[in-house]
C-alpha positions in Angstrom: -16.5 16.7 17.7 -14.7 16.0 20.5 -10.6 17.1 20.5 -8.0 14.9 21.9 -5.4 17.2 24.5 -1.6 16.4 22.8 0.2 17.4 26.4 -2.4 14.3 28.3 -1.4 11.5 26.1 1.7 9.5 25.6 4.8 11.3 24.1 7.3 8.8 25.5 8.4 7.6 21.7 9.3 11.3 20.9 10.9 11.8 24.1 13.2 9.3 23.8 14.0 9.8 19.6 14.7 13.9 20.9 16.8 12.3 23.8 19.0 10.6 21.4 19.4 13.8 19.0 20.6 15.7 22.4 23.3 12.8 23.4 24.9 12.9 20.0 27.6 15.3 18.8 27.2 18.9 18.1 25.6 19.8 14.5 28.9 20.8 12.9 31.1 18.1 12.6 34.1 17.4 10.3 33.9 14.9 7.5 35.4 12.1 8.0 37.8 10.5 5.6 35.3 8.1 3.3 32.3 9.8 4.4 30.0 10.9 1.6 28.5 14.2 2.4 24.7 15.0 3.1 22.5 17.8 2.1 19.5 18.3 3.6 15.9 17.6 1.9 14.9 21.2 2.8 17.7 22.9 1.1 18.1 21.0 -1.7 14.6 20.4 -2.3 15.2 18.9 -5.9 18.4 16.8 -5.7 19.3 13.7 -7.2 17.2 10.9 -6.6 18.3 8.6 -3.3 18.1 5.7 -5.2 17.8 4.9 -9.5 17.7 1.5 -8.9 15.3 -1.4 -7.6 15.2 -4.7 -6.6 11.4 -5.7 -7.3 12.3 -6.6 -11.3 13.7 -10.3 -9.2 16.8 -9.9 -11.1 18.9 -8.2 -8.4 19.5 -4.7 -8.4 18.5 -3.5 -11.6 18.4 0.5 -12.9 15.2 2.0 -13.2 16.1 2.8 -17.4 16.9 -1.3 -17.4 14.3 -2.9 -15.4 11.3 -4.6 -17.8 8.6 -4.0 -15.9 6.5 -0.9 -15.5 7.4 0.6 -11.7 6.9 3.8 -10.3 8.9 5.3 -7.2 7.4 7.8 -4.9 10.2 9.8 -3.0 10.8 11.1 -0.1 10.7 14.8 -0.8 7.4 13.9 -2.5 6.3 12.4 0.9 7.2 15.3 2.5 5.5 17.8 0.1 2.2 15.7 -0.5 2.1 15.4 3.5 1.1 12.0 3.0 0.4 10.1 6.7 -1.3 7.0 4.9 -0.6 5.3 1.7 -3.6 6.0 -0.1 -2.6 9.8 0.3 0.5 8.4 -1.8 -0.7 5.9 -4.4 -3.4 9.0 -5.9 0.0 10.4 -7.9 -0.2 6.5 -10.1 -2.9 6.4 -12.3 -2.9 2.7 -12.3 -3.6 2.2 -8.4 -6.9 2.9 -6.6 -9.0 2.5 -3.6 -10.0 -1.0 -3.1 -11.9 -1.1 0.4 -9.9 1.7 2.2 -12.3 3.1 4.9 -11.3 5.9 7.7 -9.6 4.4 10.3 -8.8 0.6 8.9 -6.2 -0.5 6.9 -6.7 -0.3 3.6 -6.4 -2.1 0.1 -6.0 -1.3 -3.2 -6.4 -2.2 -7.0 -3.2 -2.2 -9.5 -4.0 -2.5 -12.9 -7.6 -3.8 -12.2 -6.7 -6.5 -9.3 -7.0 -6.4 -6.0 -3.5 -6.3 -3.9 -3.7 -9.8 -1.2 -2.5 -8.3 2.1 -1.5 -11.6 2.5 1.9 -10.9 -0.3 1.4 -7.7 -1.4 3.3 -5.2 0.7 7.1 -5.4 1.4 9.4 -3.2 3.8 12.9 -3.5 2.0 12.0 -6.3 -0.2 10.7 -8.5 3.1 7.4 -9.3 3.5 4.8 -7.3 5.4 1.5 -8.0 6.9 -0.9 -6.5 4.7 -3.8 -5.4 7.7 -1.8 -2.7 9.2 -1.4 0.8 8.7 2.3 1.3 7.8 3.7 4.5 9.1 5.5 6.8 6.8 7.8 8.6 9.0 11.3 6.5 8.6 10.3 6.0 4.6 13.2 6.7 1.9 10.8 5.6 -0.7 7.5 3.9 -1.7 8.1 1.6 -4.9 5.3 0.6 -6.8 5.7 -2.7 -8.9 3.0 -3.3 -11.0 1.6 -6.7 -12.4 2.5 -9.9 -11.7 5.5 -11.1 -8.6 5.4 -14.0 -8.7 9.4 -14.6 -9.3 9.9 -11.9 -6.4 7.2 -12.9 -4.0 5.9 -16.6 -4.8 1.8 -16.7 -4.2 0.3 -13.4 -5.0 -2.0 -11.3 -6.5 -1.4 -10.2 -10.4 -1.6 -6.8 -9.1 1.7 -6.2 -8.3 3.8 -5.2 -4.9 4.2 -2.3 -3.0 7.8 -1.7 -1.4 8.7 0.5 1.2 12.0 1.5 1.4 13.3 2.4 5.0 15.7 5.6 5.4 19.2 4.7 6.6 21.8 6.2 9.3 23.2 9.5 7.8 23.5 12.9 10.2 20.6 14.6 10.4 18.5 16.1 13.1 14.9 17.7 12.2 11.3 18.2 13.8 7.8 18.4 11.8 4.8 20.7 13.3 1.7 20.0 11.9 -2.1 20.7 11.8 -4.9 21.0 9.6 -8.0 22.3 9.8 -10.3 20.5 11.6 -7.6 20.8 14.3 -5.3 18.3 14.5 -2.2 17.6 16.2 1.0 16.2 14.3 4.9 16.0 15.6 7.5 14.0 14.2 11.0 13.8 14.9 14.1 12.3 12.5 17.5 12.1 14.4 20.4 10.3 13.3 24.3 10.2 13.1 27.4 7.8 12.5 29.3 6.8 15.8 32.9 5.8 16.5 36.2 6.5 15.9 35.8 5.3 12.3 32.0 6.4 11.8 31.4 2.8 11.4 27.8 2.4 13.4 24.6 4.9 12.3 21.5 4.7 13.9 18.6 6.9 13.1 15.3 7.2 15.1 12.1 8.3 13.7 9.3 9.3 16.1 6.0 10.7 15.4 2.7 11.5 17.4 -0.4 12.4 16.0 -3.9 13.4 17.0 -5.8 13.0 14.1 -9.3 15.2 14.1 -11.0 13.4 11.1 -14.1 15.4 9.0 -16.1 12.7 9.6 -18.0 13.0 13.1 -16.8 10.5 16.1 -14.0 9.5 14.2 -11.3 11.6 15.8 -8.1 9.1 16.6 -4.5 9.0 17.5 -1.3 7.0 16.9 2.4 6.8 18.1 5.2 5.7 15.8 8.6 5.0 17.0 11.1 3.8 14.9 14.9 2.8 14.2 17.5 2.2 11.7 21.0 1.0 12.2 24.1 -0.1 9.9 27.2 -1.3 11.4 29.9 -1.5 9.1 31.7 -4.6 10.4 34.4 -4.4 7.8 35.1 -3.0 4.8 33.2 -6.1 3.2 30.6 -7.1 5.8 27.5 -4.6 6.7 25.1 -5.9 9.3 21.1 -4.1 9.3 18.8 -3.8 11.3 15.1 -2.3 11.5 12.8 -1.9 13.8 9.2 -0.5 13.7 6.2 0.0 16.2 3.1 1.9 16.1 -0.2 2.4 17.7 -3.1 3.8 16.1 -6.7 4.1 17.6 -9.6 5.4 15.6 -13.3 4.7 14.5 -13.6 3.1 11.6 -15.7 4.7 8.9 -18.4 2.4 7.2 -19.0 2.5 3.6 -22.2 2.9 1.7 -24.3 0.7 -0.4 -26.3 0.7 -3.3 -29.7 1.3 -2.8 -31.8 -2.0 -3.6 -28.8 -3.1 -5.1 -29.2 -0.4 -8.3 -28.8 3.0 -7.2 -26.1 5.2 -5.8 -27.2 7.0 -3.2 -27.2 11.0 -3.5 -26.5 14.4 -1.7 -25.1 12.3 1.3 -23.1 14.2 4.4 -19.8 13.1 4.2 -19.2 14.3 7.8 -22.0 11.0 8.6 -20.9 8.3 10.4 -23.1 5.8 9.6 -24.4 3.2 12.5 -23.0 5.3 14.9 -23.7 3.9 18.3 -21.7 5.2 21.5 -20.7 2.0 23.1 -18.7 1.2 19.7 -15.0 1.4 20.4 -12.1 2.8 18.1 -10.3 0.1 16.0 -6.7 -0.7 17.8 -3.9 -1.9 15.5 -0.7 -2.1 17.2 1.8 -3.4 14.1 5.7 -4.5 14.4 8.1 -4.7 11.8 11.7 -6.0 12.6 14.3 -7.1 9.9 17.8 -8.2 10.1 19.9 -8.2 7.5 24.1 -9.2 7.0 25.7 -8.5 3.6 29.1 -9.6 2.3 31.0 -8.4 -0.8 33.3 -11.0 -1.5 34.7 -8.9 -4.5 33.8 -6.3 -6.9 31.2 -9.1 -8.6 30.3 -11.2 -5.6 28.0 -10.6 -3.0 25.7 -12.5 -0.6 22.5 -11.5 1.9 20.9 -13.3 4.8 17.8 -11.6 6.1 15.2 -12.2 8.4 12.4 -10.7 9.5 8.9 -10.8 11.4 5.8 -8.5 11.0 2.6 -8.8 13.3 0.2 -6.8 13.4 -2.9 -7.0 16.3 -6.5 -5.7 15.4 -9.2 -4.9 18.0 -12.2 -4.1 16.4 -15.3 -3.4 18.8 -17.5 -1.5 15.8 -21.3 -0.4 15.4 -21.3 -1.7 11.7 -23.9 -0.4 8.8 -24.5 -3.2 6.5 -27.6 -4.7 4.6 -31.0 -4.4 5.7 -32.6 -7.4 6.7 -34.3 -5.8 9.6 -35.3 -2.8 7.8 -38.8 -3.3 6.6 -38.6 -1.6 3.6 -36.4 -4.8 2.6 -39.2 -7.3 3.5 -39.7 -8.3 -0.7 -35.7 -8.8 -1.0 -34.3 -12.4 -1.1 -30.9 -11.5 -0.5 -30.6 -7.7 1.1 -26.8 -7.5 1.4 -27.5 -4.2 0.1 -29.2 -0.6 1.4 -33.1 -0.6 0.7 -34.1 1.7 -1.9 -35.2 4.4 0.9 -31.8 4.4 2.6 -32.4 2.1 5.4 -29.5 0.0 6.6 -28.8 -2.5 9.6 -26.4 -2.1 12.1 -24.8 -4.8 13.6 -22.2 -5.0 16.9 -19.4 -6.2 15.6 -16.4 -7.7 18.1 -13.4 -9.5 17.0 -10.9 -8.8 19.7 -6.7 -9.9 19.6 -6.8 -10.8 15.9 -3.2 -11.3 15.4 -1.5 -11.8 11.9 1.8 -12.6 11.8 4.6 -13.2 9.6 7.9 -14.5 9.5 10.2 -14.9 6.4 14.1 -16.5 6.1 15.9 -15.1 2.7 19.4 -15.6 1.2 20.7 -14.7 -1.9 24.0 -14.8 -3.6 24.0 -12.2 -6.3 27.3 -12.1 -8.7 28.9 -11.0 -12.0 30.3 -13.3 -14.7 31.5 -13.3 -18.0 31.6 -16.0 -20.2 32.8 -15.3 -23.8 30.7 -12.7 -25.5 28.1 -13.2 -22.8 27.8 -11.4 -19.5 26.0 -12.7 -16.8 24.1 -11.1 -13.5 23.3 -14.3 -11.5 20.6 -14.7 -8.5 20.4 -17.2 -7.0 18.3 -18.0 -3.2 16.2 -19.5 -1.2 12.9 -18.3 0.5 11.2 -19.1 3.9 7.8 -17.4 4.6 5.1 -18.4 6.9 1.8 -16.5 7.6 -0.6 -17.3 10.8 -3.5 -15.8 11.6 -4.8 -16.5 15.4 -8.3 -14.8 16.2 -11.5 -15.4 18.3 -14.9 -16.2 16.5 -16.2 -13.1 15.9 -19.4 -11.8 17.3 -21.7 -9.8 14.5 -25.3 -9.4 15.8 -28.1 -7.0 14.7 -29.1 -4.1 16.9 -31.7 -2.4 15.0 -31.7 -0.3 11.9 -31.1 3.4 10.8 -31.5 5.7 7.5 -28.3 7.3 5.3 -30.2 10.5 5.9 -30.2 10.6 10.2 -28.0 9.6 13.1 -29.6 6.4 14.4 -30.6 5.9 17.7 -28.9 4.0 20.3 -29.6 0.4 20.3 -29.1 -1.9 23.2 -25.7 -3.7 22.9 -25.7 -7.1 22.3 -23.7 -9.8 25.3 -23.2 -12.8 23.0 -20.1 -13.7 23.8 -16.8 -14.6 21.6 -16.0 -17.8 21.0 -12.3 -19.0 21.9 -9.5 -17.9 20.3 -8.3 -20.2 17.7 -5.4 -20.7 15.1 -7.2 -19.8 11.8 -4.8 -20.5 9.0 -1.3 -21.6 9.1 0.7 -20.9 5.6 3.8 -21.7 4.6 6.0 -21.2 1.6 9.6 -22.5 0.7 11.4 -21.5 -2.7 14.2 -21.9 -4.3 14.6 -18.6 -6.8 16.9 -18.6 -9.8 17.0 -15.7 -12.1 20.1 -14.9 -14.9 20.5 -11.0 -16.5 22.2 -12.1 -19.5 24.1 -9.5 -21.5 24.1 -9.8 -25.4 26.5 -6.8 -26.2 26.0 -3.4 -25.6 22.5 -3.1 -26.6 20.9 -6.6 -25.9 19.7 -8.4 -22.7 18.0 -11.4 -21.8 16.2 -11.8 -18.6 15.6 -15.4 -17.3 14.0 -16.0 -13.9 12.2 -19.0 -12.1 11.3 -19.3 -8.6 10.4 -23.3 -7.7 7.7 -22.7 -4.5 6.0 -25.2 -2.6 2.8 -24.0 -0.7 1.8 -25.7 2.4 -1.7 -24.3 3.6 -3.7 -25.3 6.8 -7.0 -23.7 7.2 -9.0 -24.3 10.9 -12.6 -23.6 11.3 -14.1 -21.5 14.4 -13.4 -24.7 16.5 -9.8 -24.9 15.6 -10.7 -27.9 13.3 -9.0 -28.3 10.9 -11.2 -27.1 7.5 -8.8 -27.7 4.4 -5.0 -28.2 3.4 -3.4 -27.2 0.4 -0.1 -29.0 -0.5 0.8 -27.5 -4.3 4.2 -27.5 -5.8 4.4 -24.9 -8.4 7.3 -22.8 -11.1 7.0 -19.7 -11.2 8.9 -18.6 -14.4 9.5 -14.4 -16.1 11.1 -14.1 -18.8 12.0 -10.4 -20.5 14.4 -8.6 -23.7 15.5 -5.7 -23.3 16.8 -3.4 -26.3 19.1 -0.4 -25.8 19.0 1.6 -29.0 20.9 4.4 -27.2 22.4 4.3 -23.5 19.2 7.0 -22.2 16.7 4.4 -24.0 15.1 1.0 -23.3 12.7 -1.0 -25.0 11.5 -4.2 -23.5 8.9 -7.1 -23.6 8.2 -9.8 -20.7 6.3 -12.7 -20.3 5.7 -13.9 -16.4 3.5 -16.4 -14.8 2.6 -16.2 -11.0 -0.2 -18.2 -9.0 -2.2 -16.8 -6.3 -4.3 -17.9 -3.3 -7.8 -18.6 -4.3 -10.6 -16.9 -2.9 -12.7 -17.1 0.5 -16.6 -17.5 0.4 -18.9 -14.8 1.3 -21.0 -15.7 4.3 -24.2 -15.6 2.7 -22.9 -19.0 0.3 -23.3 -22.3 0.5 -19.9 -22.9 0.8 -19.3 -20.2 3.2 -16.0 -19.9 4.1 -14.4 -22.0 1.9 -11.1 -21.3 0.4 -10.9 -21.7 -3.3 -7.6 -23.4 -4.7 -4.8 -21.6 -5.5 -5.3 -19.5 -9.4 -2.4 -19.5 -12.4 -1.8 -15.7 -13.5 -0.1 -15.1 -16.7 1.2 -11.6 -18.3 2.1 -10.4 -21.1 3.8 -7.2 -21.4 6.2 -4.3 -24.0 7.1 -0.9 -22.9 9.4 1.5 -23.2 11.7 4.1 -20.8 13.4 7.0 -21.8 15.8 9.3 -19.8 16.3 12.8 -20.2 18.8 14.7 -17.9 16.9 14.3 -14.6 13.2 13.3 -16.1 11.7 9.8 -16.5 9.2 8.7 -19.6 8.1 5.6 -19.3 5.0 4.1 -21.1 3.8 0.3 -21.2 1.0 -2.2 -22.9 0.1 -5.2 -20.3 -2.3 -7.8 -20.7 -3.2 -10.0 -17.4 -5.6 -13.1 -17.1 -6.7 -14.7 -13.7 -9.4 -16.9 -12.9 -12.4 -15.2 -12.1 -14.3 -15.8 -8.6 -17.7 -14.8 -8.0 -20.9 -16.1 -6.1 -23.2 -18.5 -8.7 -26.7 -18.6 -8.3 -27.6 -22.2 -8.4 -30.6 -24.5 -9.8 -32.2 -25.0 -6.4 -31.8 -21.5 -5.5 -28.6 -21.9 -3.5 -25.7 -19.5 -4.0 -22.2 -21.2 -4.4 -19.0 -19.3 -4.3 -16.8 -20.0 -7.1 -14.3 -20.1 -10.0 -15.3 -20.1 -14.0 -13.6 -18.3 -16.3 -11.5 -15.5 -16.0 -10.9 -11.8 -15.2 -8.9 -10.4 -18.8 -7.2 -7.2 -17.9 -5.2 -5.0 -20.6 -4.3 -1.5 -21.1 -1.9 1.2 -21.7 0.7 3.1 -19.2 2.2 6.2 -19.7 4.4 8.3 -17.2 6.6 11.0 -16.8 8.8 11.4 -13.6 11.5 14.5 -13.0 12.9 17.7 -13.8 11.0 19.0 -16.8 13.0 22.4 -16.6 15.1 24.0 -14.0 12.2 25.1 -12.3 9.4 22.6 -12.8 9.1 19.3 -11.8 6.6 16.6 -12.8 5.3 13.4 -11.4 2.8 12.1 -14.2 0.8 9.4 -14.3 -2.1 8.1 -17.1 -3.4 4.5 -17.4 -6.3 3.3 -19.5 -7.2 -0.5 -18.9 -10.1 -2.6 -20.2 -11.6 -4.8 -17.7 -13.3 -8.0 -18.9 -15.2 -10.8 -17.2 -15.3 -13.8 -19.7 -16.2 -17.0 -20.2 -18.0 -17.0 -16.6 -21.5 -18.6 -18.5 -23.4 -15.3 -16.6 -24.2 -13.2 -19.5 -24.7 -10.4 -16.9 -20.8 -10.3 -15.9 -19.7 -9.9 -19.3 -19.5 -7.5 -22.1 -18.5 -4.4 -19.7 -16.0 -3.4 -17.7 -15.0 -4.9 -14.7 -16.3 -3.5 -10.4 -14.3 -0.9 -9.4 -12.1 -0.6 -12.8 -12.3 3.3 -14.6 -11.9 3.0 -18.1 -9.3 5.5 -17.7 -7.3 7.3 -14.8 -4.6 10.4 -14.8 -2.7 12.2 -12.2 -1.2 15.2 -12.5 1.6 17.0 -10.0 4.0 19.7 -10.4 6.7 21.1 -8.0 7.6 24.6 -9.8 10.4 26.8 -8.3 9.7 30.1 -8.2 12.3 32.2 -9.6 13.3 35.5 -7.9 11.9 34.3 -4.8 14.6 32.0 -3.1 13.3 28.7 -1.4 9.7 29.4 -2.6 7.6 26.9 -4.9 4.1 26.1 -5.9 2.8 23.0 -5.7 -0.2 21.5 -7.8 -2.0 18.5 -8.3 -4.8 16.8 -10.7 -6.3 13.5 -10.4 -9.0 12.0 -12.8 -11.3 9.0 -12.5 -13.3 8.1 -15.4 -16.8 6.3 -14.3 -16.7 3.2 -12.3 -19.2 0.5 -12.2 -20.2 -0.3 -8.5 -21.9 -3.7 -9.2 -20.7 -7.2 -11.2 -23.9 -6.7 -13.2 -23.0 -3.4 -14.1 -26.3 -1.7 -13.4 -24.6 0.7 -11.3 -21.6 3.4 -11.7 -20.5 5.7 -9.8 -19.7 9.2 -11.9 -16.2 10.3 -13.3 -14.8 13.0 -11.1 -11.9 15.7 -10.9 -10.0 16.5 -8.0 -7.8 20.0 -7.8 -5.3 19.9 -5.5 -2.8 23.3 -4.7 0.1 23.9 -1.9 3.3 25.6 -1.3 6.7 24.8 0.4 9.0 28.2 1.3 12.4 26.8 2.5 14.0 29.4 4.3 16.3 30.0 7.9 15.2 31.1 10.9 17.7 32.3 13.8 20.0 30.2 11.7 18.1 26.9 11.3 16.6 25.6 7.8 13.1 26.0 8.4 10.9 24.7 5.4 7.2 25.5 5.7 4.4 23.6 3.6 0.7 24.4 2.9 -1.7 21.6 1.0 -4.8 22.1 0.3 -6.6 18.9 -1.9 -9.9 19.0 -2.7 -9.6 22.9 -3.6 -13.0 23.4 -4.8 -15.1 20.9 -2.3 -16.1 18.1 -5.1 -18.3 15.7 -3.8 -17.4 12.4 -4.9 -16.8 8.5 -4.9 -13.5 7.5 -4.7 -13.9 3.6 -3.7 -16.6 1.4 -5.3 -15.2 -2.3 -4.6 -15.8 -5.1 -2.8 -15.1 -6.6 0.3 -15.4 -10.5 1.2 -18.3 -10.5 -0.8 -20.5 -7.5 -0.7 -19.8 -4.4 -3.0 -19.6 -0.8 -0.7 -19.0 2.7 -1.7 -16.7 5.0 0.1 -17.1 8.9 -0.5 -13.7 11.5 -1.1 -12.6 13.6 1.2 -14.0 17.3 1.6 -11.6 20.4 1.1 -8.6 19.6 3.6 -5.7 21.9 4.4 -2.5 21.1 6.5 -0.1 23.2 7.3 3.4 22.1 8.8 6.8 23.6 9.4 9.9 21.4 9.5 13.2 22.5 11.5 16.7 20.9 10.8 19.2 21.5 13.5 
């Protein structure tokens, strides 16, 4: 495996973030007057949480204890001790997220509560819209919020799944470095600097710059990325703050290529993870080169009043020049198989080269909001009221995705001749845009009461173009979006609510291999139902929930003349049962817990076959465990441990495959100490402590079902320096 030199390549975004940490003031500096003072992560590794509150409820800021809806919030200590670089490496501690197509070396996606996340709408960075097919660094993140279910009052078309929200760190002082490595050898080194400038400490920037040469277990998919990023808040007056962020990063690596069942019924067995299937030499890394800029001006009128203009952009650019396993048509163990989008029953697969060069998604989104307080008799009122702009493009070249020849699970193939069909011209593929006008009312019934009322009015403008830049289908739909929720507060630390929300989402692209390849299915109507309860407890979180979720369901039909036709009958039914735990359990131990149980249901789809078990890619149930415990008598020392559990998950819609349940140990340690006067904290994960082999993805993607094995035993080790 070949080992990539950290002094030849590029360092010039850590150059210029450790530039900036040597041009600011001295480390000791007196507080001004106003200035709230800062502790650092690394001595006070279980402080008070940054932030209690969130804005993905679509009813302004709300408090964790009084938002109804079921959301979980990954911190930034967590971050740090997990050692997360991606966000799958985050989303293991909640039970209801899972793989959903993440290969080595691609973006990824995910499953909430049985539904796939759209990268279309899905992601956010401070509330904004992100583009879903990048790899989003984790380096300048405060927070990862998970919302779960259905947005459609806070993000219009979507998914039921839910959102995931980054949260962005902000100016404060603070100047630390990150060494890492693990132990296939790679290289990591990040860099956080940041302080408030002027005579009245009224501008704060901080820069966050990280480099890593990533040495992955799988062979000839070693990689690397840059990140560079920054964060600045100019108080313009005591009422007016003006934002702004600013992201970039590079990242390079082969992608990793899932497995398939073999002959479309079996799972195959004893695999080597360390495989890279289709291998061929003249393959290239993936590229993805992903901005993210947002602007944003606040004004506090008064002590109730306040208004927001934001804007923002988010691109992201994909080369992809990939040897790709997939089916085996040329295989001649497949010769008796009608349709073999699958591995034969011997292991053979096709590899195909696979170019799609400059795919460029990009988009841009116009907010404001006016967010206020009022009370009219016995009822008090937390108003938001705005308007949404958000368009999505995607600009890419017809793809080239020949055959080269064919290879076996069990062997590195051989080199096949590389195919010279060339690319057809870059075109605009898809031109979306959305408008809104949101509404949503907090009302306050008392001390204990609360009514939730919420609408957002969206019109959808959709224009789809085919490889020739013709134009293929417009969508035109005009749409309210309404959520609705009470909350109960028996006692101030308690909360009982029970929502209703409806959302719509975009409808579905046809597989390839149907009739109506290509075709984009109408927009589908979600609806949700959903009760839970939250309960805080000096420092720790219970929370547990009930849900149920219906979507159209969209699948590929055999037809009467033998044709296959991609389409939507009946629905995808979706309930279960949340339970968390969050905090400070006792002085020493802290807990981030996580169980969800959901029943997945095809129904009404008139295919016998789809019904009557649970859903692709779905576990019956899911738990993850982690604890931070302190150790006492040893100062700055703590343990760290992790659990997750997958109950068995069915790899096909027919459900004659399943991939087995599996457990996953995972142990490390942080020791927060000072060396030559400097907080040095060191951390040591291991996951995977006893080597299981399992499979942690078993979805589908635009079409076609693949299987994606766990990672071997892993350990990083990394020390972090504050100066």
């Amino acid at each position: 495996m070949s080992r990539l030199s950290l002094a030849a390549l590029p360092r010039r975004p850590l150059t210029l973030a450790l530039a900036l940490g040597l041009a600011t003031p001295a480390l000791a500096q007196q507080q001004q007057p106003g200035e709230s003072a800062v502790q650092l992560d690394t001595v006070n590794v279980l402080g008070e949480r940054s932030d209690s509150s969130t804005a993905l409820t679509g009813f302004g800021a709300t408090p964790l204890l009084d938002a109804p809806a079921s959301i979980a919030v990954i911190e930034r200590q967590q971050l740090l001790d997990r050692q997360a670089r991606v966000l799958s490496e985050v989303l293991r501690a909640d039970a209801s997220a899972g793989d959903a197509y993440a290969p080595i070396g691609y973006y990824e996606n995910f499953v909430v509560r049985g539904y796939s996340l759209n990268a279309a709408n899905s992601y956010r960075i401070n509330g904004l819209s992100a583009v879903g097919e990048q790899s989003i660094a984790l380096e300048n993140k405060q927070q990862v919020q998970i919302l779960k279910g259905l947005a459609g009052l806070q993000s219009g078309v979507n998914e039921p799944a839910g959102l995931i929200d980054y949260r962005t760190k902000r100016p404060e002082h603070v100047r630390s470095v990150t060494l890492g490595t693990d132990e296939q050898g790679s290289r990591y080194v990040a860099a956080d600097l940041g302080d408030w400038f002027g005579a009245e400490r009224t501008l704060g920037l901080r820069v966050n710059a990280a480099r890593e040469d990533i040495d992955s277990y799988v062979d000839h998919a070693d990689g690397y990325r840059n990140f560079l990023s920054l964060a600045g808040d100019w108080k313009i007056s005591a009422q007016s703050l003006l934002q702004l962020d600013v992201e970039y990063q590079h990242r390079q690596q082969r992608s990793v290529p899932g497995y398939q069942l073999l002959g479309g019924t079996h799972v195959p067995r004893d695999i080597d993870v360390h495989r890279l299937l289709g291998y061929q030499p003249w393959a290239r890394p993936v590229e993805m080169d992903s901005l993210n800029a947002q602007l944003r001006y606040a004004y506090q009128f008064n002590d109730d009043w306040r208004a927001t203009a934001e804007a923002s952009r988010s691109r992201s650019v994909i080369n992809d020049f990939s040897a790709f396993a997939w089916g085996c048509y040329g295989a001649a163990s497949c010769a008796d198989i009608a349709t073999p989008n699958v591995f034969s029953a011997q292991g053979e697969y096709d590899v195909y080269d696979y170019r799609s060069p400059d795919d460029t998604r990009v988009h841009d989104q116009l907010r404001a909001t006016l967010e206020g307080h009022v009370v009219t008799g016995a009822l008090e009122h937390h108003l938001s009221i705005g308007g949404d702009w958000l368009r999505r493009t995607i600009d890419r070249f017809g793809s080239v995705n020949e055959f080269v020849g064919s290879g076996s699970i069990d062997r590195d193939p051989e080199v096949f001749a590389q195919t010279d069909v060339a690319l057809d011209p870059k075109q605009r593929r898809l031109d979306s845009r959305q408008r809104a006008l949101v509404l949503a009312d907090r009302i306050g019934l008392g001390a204990q009461w609360e009514l939730a009322f919420g609408a957002r009015a969206v019109r959808l403008d959709e224009r789809a173009f085919d490889r020739d830049g013709l134009l293929e289908r417009r969508t035109r739909k005009d749409a309210v979006l309404p959520q609705a929720a009470l909350l109960f507060k028996p006692q101030q630390n308690v909360s009982l609510y029970a929502s209703y929300a409806k959302s719509l989402a975009a409808g579905g692209t046809a597989p390839w291999f149907a009739d109506n390849a290509d075709e984009v299915l109408p927009p589908t109507k979600a609806y949700q139902l959903e009760t839970g309860a939250k309960l805080e407890l000096d420092g720790l979180r219970l929370g547990a929930a009930l849900f149920d979720i219906r979507q159209a369901y969209q699948f590929t039909q055999q037809q009467a003349d033998g044709g296959l036709l991609f389409v939507q009958q009946g629905r995808l039914h979706n309930r279960g049962l949340e339970l968390s735990a969050d905090g400070a359990a006792t002085e020493q131990l802290r807990l981030f817990v996580s169980v969800a149980a959901i029943r997945a249901r095809a129904e009404e789809t008139d295919i016998a076959d789809y019904e009557g078990h649970q859903a692709i890619n779905v576990p019956k149930l899911r738990a993850s465990v982690q604890a931070d415990y302190s150790v006492p008598g040893v100062d700055g020392l703590a343990v760290l441990a992790g659990v997750q559990y997958s109950g068995r998950k069915f790899a096909d819609r027919l459900g004659n495959a399943s991939v087995p349940a599996y457990t996953v140990a995972n142990l490390g340690a942080r020791y927060a100490t000072a060396l030559g006067g400097l907080a040095t904290t060191w951390r040591l994960n291991v996951d995977n402590v006893f080597d299981k082999r399992y499979w942690r993805d078993s979805g589908e993607y635009q079409g076609d079902a693949y299987l994606f094995p766990g990672a071997p035993r892993t350990a990083r080790l990394s020390v972090q320096v504050d100066f």
